[in-house]
Phi, psi and omega in degrees: 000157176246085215255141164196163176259156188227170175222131156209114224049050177071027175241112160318124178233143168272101145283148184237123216277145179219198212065165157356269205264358200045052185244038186224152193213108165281102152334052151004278177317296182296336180264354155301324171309301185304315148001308180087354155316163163278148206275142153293102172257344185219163176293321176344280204326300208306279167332334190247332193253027133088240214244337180281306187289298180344309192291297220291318179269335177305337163312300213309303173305333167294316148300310209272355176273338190255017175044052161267332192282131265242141152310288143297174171180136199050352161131025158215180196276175202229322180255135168234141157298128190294340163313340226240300207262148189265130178261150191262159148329115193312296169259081153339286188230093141315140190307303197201133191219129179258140169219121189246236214201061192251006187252118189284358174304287204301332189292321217273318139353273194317291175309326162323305182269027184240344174074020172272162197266162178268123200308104204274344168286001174283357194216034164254349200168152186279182248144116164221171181240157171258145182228193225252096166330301167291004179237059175270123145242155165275234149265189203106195172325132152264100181262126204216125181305183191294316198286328167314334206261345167295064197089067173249129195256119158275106150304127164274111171213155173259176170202129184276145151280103151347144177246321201191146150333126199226177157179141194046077199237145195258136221286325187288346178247036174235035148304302204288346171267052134296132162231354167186129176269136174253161181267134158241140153276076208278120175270137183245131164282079201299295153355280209271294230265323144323330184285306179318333184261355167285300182323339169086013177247031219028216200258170189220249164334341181260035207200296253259337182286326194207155174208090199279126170242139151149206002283357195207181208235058206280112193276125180005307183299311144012304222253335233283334166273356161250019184244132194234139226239130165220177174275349159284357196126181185247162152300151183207114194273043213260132170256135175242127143245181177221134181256153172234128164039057184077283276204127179268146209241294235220128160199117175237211175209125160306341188298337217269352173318124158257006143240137179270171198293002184241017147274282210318320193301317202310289177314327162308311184291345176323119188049007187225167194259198169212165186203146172311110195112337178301166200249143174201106187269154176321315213095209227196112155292140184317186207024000186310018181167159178298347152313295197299307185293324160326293178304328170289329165089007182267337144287144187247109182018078159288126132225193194279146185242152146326116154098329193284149182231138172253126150251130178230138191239168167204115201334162195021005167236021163077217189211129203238106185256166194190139177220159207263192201176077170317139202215078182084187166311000000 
């Protein structure tokens, strides 16, 4: 399934793409409603009641594919073209959103072209940071102050959802607490995020503005012919690229993780609980931004401007566009 959120007349509504082609968004809230099911109100909502909410839109696709489901229910309509709606960050505000650092092209990349040596604590364990939960968008505008614009960056990164509460989770078995992957955008103020990182505390402002989640939310079941099993976790057979204005930038694999999300869950969970909506992106693919590529010299001090639109795709999870947009001083 293809879970989103959509805004229409200034209300966030939870949706699922259905049709051919997926150019239709089922009114999730209303049509559970119509069901006599517990209410869904949000993907959060989805996302948090498990194997029970899952059934309940799979019903919902089940009506509206045997054309049983109402034009309406509760005074709004249940089906939209998905053209007529602005889709939002599949969970607008994550419980909590980790982003980690697992492809080793990019770490090693970077430091190369920074003339550092390859980090050896990179292949003891994944390493991540927490970013800022409350500043997710979806697709659309990116809006950024002066100081953002200074070497302002994109990642092509994938990123999983939480399924359900965890702790202490052991890597082979934490593929099952997954419930679903998405395309992330960790947008970087470089500028900002360098000065900050002389302090030794990592990155915070040059991180803290923005973050692209979407456009939708692809539940597992989804992924299962690009999914290959190792005893670290699965593999995920997703091709990524990133467009700037038309023209690719960019190209990886989520399989190219050299830790997989399900190292990355164990270590996160370590002693700590995890809850259902948290967000945990991937990290940055080779070539996956303009830091890397700048150094690399295959871009010449590229970075992002007013008016340029980034795209990034990534194979079954669609394609998450954004255009920058100055917004004051």
């Amino acid at each position: 399934m293809k879970l989103v959120t959509f805004k229409v007349g200034g209300e966030q509504r939870p949706g699922v793409l259905a049709g051919d082609d997926f150019d239709t968004v089922v009114d999730v809230a209303a049509a559970v409603e119509w069901l006599g099911r517990p209410a869904l109100r949000s993907i959060l909502a989805i996302v948090e009641a498990g194997e029970a909410g899952l059934a309940s839109v799979r019903e919902v696709l089940a009506a509206h594919a045997e054309k049983k489901l109402p034009a309406a229910a509760g005074g709004r309509p249940t089906t939209l073209p998905l053209a007529s709606v602005s889709l939002l960050a599949p969970i607008p505000r994550p419980p909590s959103m980790r982003d980690g650092y697992a492809f080793r092209q990019h770490v090693e990349t970077a430091r190369r072209n920074r003339g550092l040596e390859m980090i050896p604590e990179f292949d003891q364990f994944p390493v991540f940071y927490f970013t800022n939960h409350q500043a997710v968008i979806g697709p659309g505008p990116l809006r950024v102050r002066s100081k953002h614009l200074d070497r302002l960056d994109f990642e092509l990164e994938a990123a999983i959802v939480v399924g359900r509460e965890a702790r202490d989770l052991d890597a082979k078995d934490a593929d099952a607490v997954i419930f679903g992957m998405t395309i992330m955008n960790d947008f970087s103020a470089r500028a900002l995020q360098m000065d900050e990182m002389k302090l030794s505390l990592g990155p915070a402002k040059g991180k803290d503005f923005a973050t692209g989640l979407g456009p939708w939310l692809v539940t597992m079941d989804e992924l299962s012919a690009a999914t290959n099993a190792s005893p670290n976790g699965s593999h995920f057979d997703l091709g990524m690229r990133a467009f700037v204005n038309g023209v690719q930038v960019s190209q990886g694999n989520v399989k190219d993780m050299t830790w997989t999300f399900a190292q990355i869950l164990e270590r996160a969970s370590y002693g700590v609980s995890l809850y259902p909506g948290d967000v945990i992106g991937s990290g940055t693919c080779g070539t996956g931004c303009f830091l890397e590529l700048n150094g690399s010299k295959i871009t010449n001090d590229q970075w992002l401007a007013p008016g340029d639109v980034v795209a990034l795709e990534i194979d079954r999870l669609g394609r998450l566009e954004n255009t920058v947009v100055a917004d004051g001083s």
